[in-house]
N, C-alpha and C positions, 0 to 999 in steps of 0.2 A: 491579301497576304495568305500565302498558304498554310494549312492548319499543319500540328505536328502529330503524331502519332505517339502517343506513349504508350510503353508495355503491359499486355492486356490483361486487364484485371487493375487498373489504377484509377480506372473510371467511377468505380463506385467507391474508390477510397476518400474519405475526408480526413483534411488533416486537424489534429489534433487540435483541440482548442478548449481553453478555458478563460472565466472573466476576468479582464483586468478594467475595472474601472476605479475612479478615486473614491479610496474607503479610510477610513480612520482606524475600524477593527477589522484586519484581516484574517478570516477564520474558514477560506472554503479550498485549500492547496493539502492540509493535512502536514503542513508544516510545522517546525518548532515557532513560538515566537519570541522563545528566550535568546539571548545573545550567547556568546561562548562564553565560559568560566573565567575567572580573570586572570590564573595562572595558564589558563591554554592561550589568552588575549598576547598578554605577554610573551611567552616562547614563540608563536605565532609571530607577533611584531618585531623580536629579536631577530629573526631570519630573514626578514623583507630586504634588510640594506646588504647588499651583494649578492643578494640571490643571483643565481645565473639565468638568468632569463633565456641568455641565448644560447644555453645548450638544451637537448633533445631531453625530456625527462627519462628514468630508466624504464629499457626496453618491458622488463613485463612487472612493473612496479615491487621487485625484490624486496627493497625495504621496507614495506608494509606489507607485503607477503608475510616477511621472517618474522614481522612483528605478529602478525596473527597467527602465525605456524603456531609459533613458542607459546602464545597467549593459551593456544586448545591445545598445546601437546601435540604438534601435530605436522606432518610432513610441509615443507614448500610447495611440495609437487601435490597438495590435498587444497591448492588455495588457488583463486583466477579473482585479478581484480579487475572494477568496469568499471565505464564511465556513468555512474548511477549503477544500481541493479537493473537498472529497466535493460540498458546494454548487453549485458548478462542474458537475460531473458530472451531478446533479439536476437542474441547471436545462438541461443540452444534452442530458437528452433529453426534458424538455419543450418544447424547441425544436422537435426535429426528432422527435420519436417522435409520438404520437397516436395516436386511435382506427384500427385497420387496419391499422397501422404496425408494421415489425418493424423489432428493436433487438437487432441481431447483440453478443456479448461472448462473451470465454475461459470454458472451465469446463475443470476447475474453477480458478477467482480468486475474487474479492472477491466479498464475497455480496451487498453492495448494489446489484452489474448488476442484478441478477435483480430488484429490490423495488424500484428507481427506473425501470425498466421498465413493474411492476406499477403504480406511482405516475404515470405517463404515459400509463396508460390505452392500451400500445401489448404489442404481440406478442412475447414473449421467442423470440429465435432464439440460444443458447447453439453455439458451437463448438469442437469436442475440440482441445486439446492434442497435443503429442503424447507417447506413454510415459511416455518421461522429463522432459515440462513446456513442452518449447519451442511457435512457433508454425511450422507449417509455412505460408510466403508460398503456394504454389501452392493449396495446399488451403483457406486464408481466401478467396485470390481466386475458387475456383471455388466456396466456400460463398456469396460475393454476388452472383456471379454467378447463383446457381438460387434464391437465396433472397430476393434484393433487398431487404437494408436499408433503412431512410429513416437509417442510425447504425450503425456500426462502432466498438465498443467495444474499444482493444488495451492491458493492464498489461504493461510493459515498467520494470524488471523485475517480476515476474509476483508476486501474492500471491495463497495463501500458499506457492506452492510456489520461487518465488524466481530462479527462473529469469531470465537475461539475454539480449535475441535481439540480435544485430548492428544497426547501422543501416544495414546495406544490404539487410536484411530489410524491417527497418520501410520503408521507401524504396519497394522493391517492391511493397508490397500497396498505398502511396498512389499510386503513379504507373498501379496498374491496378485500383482500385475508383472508382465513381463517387457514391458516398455520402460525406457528411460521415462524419471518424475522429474521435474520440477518442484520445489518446496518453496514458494514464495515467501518469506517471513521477515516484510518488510516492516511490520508492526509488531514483530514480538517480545521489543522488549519492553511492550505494556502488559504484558499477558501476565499479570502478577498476583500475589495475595488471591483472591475466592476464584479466578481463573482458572488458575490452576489446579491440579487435583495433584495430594500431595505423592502418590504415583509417578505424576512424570516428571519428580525431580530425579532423574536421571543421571549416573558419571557418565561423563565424554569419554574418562579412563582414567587414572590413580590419580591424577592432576585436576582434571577440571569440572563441576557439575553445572550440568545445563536446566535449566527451567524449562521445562515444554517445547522444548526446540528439535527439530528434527536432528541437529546437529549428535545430540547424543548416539544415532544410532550412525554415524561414519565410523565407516570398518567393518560396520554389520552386513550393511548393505551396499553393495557395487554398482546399482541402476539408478542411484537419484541424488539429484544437486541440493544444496540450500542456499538460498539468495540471501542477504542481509544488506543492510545499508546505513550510509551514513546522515540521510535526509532528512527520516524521522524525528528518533530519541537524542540523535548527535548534531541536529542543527546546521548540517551543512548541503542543506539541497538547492544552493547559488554554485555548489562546486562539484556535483556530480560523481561522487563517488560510492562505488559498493561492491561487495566480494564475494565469490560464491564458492561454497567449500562441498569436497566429493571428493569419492575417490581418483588415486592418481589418472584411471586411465579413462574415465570419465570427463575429467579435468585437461585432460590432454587431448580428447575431441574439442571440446568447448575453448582450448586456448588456438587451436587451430581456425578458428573463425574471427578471431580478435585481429583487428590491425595493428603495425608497428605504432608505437607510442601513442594510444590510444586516449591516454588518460594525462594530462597534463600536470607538469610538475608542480606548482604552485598547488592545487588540487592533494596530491599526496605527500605534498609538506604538512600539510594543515591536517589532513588525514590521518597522518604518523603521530601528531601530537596530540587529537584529540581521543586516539584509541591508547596513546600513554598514558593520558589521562580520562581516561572511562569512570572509573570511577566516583568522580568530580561531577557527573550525571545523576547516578542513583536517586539524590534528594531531588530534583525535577521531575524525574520520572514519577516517584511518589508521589508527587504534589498533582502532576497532570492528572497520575490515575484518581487522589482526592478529589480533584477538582472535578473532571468527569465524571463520578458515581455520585456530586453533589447536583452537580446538572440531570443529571437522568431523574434524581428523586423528582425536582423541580419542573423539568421537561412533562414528566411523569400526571404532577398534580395541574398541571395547568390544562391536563388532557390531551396531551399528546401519548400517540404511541413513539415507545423507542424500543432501540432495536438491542438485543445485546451485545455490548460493545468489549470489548478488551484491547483498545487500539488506543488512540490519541485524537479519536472522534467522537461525535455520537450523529447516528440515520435518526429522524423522528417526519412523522408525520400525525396532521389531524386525525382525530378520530370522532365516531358520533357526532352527537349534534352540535359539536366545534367544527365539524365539518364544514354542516349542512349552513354555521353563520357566518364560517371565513368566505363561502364561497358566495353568499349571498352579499357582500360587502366585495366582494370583488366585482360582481355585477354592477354594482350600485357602482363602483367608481372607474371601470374600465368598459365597460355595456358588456352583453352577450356577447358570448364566443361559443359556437357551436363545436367545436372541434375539441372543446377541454373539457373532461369528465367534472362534476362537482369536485371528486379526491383534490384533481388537479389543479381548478382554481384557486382551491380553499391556501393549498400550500403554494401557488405562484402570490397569492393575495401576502402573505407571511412574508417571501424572499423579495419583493417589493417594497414592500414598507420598511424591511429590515434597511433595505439598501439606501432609502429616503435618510435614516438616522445614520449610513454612511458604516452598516455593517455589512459586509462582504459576506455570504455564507455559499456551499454549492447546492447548487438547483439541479434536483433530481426529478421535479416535478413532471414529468414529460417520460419518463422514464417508463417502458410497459409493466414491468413488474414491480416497481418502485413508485408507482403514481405519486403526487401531493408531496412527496419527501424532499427532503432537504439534509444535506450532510453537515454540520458542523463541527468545526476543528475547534478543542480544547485550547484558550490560547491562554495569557497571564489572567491571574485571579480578577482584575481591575476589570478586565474585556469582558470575561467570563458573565462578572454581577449585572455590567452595562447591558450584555447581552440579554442577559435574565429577566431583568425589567423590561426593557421593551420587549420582550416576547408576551413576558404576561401582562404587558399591558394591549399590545393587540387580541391578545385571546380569550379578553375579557370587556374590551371597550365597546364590543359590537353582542356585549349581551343585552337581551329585554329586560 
């Protein structure tokens, strides 16, 4: 049979993948694992019996547009919704990227810079972190400066290593790049309490005040998006919605790459009601970010490094001579492997055994810059403690 020829440059793409195998505690997606609230259950259930299935949803999702408009104060024409924010992302840098065209983004972050890049048929231009995960403003700015983006890609805060930068950062590199940004801020509404610096509690405008969110400076600035989503903090990443707000004529590039009825009804029924009811979050959100800053102490004594987190995660991996004994007990029960550094064993020996007791977490382990790590999702308090114990019982059972 004759081979087919795909479009070049799709040779070296993979597609996307993550674990699914049978787990009891699911914690490696950076999902919610709370359910919906039971007043949004209800409104929700109210609207199932005669929904219209079979008409088209609205062409560019109006009603939860106007709902967000009014929520910031703020124009229709300042709002684009997606099917996820990843969508969103996808289609700005088919906006702005192209053949020629470089599409500056963090590394290490999300891995779909890098292959929605590839997918726009545009130049990956990746820029370092720093050490410890933050962005340094002077050194993005002098990276576009020599390397002239057509797209500046910034996660704030940062996956997966979780990191949160001021908004007088992010402020900085818009006020001195001259390419269209991206403002990833798929996690920010963990960004709470010691996060933030009481600085960037910022007004949107006489109406609304934003917490560390780029959103504050819309109006300010005309060259850059922010993405938000409903996946995270709102529990609905089965249904794929997210919205990116900018100025009008920014927004009006980025709606011009969106397909007709892109984002399906059912999807922004459920959407309109749990941004009605936002509020009806805050107590979760709280409790995730408790419950996370209790895991880090913990993570912390057990001897793990972790990473700073502001998200609905936490990055940790072994350190010292927890290192040198996870990975020595990896040997002992899977032989040598020459091709794994000790970092790497020690934390594949961890997402192993975790997975034995049927906890799910993501395996960074392999990762170049990330060796040994492993991501974990904040999930309910119950998951959380089950998690805690076995961890520190593997990172103690293999002591002398």
């Amino acid at each position: 049979m004759a081979g087919f020829n795909a479009r070049s440059g799709l040779e070296t793409l993979e597609e996307y993948a993550v674990e699914h195998v049978a787990a009891e505690i699911i914690v490696n997606a950076n999902e919610s694992n709370y359910g919906l609230p039971r007043p949004v259950e209800q409104a929700v259930a109210s609207k199932l019996a005669g929904f219209p299935f079979n008409r088209y949803p609205p062409m560019q999702a109006e009603t939860l547009r106007e709902l967000i408009a009014d929520d910031l104060a703020l124009d229709a024409d300042n709002i684009r919704i997606g099917n996820g924010s990843s969508e969103l992302l996808q289609m700005a840098c088919y906006a702005f990227g192209g053949q020629g065209r470089k599409i500056a983004f963090p590394y290490p972050s999300f891995s779909m810079y890098g292959v929605y890049t590839q997918l726009a048929d545009s130049i990956a231009a990746p820029y370092p972190l720093t050490l410890t995960g933050y962005i340094d403003a002077d050194k993005v700015i002098e990276f576009c400066r020599t390397e002239q983006p057509a797209l500046l890609i910034i996660c704030n805060p940062n996956n997966p290593t979780g990191n949160y930068n001021p908004l007088a950062v992010m402020e900085k590199i818009l006020a001195n790049v001259s390419c269209p940004v991206v403002m990833d801020e798929a996690y920010m509404e963990f960004a709470k309490g010691s996060d933030v610096d009481p600085q960037d509690l910022r007004p949107l405008n006489k109406l609304k005040l934003v917490a560390g969110s780029t959103l504050a400076l819309t109006g300010k600035y005309s060259n850059f998006m922010c993405l938000r989503t409903f996946s995270k903090a709102y529990g609905l990443a089965g249904l794929r919605v997210g919205y990116a707000v900018g100025s009008a004529g920014i927004m009006r590039i980025l709606g011009k790459t969106l397909l007709p009825y892109h984002v399906n009804a059912w999807s922004l029924t459920v959407a309109e009601e749990v941004y009605r009811h936002k509020d009806l979050y805050q107590e979760r959100i709280a409790a995730i970010i408790e419950q996370r800053e209790m895991l880090r102490e913990q993570f912390e004594q057990m001897g793990l490094k972790v990473w700073p987190s502001a998200t609905n995660f936490l990055t940790c991996c072994p350190q010292g001579e927890l290192t040198r004994r996870l990975a020595a007990a990896f040997i002992k029960e899977y032989g040598p492997q020459g091709e794994k550094t000790e970092q790497m064993q020690a934390g594949l020996y961890l997402y192993r055994k975790l997975l034995e007791q049927k906890i799910l977490v993501r395996d960074y382990t392999g990762h170049p810059v990330l060796q040994g790590c492993l991501r974990i999702t904040v999930g309910l308090p119950q998951e959380n403690a089950e998690l805690a114990v076995q961890l520190q019982r593997l990172c103690t059972e293999e002591e002398a």
